[in-house]
C-alpha positions in Angstrom: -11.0 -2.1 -66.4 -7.1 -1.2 -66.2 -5.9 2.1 -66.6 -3.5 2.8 -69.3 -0.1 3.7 -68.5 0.9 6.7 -67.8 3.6 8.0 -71.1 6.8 8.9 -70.2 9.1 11.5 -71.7 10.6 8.4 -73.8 7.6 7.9 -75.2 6.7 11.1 -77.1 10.6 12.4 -77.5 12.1 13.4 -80.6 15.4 10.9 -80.9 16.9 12.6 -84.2 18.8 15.4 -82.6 20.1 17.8 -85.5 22.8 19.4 -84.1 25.1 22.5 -85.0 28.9 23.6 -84.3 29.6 26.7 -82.0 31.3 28.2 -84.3 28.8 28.0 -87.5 26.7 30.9 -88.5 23.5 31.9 -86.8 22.8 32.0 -90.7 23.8 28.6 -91.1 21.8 27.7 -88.4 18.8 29.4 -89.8 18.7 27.1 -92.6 19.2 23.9 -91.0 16.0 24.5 -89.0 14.2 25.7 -91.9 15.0 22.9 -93.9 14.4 20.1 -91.5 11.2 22.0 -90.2 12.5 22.1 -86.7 12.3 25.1 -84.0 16.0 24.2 -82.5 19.4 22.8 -82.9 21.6 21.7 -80.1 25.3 23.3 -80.2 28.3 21.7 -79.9 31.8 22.2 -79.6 34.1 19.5 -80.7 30.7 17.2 -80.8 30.3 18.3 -76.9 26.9 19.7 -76.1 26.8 23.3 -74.7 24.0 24.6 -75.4 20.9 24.7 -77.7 19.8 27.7 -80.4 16.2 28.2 -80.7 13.8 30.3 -82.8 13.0 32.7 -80.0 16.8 33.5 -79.4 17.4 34.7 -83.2 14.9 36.8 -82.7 15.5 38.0 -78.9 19.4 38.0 -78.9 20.1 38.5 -82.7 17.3 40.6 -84.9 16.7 43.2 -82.3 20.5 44.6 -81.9 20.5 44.7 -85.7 22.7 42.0 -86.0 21.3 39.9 -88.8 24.3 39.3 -90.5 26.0 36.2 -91.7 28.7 37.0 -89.0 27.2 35.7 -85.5 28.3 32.5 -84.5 25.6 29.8 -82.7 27.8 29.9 -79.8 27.5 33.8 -79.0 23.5 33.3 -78.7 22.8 29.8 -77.8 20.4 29.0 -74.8 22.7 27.6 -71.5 23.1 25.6 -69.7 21.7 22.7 -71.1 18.5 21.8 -69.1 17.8 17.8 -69.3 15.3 15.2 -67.7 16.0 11.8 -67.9 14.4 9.6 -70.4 11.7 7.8 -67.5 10.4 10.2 -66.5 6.5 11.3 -66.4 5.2 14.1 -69.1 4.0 15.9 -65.1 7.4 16.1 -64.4 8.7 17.4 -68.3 5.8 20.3 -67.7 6.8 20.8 -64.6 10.7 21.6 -65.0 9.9 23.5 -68.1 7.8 26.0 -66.4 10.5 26.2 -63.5 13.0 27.2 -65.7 11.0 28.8 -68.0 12.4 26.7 -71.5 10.0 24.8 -73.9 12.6 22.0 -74.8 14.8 19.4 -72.8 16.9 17.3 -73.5 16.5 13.7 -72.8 19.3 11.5 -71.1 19.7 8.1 -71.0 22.5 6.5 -68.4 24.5 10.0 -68.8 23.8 10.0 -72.8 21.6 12.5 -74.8 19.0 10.4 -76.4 16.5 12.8 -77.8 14.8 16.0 -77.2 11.1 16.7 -75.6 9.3 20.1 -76.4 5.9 21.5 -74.9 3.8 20.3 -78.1 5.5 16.8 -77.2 4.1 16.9 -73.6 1.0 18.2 -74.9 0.1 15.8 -77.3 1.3 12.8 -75.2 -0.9 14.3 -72.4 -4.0 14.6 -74.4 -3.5 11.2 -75.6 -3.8 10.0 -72.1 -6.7 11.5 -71.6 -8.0 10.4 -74.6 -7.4 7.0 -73.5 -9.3 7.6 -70.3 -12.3 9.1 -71.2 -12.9 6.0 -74.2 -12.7 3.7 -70.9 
């Protein structure tokens, strides 16, 4: 009996990165995660990645100092640096780098390119599948 391959990063990635100016509204940002049903956006400046604005940093950098406004730009609360892992490698080494520097997303790179994204639920999942996979065998 063979043993399935192991998934890699590539293989449970989200490859439709939604992606947001520097210089947009925290309250623009806001509803382009709502209405795509997403958790982040990656920032840009000039279509450059910079960083990436996440649920948890609304509410840690933004809601707590009272500044809920329509005023804060993306680029005064975004996540940085970008933290990346390229596109072959194993989910092990995705859990891995995320608990080292303590993140739940990465971003995937292909040959010096952002292809896609890969959050904890994404590891979790494509580890479980594994094994899944396994114990069926």
């Amino acid at each position: 009996m063979a043993i399935p391959p192991t998934l890699t990063v590539e293989d449970v990635m989200t490859k439709e990165l939604i992606s947001i100016e520097s210089t947009d509204k925290v309250f623009a940002a806001i509803k382009v995660m709502t209405d795509n049903d997403i958790g982040s956006v990656l920032v840009t400046k000039n279509k450059k990645p910079l960083g990436i604005l996440t649920e948890r940093d609304i509410l840690k950098k933004v809601c707590p100092q009272q500044l809920c406004t329509k005023e804060i730009t993306a680029g005064e609360v975004m996540s940085k640096p970008l933290i990346h892992i390229n596109a072959d490698a194993g989910l092990g080494q995705a859990s891995s780098l995320m608990s080292l520097k303590n993140v739940r997303r990465l971003l995937v790179m292909d040959k010096g390119k952002i292809v896609g994204i890969v959050t904890q639920k994404d590891v979790i999942k494509g580890t479980l599948e594994t094994f899944m996979s396994l114990a069926t065998m």
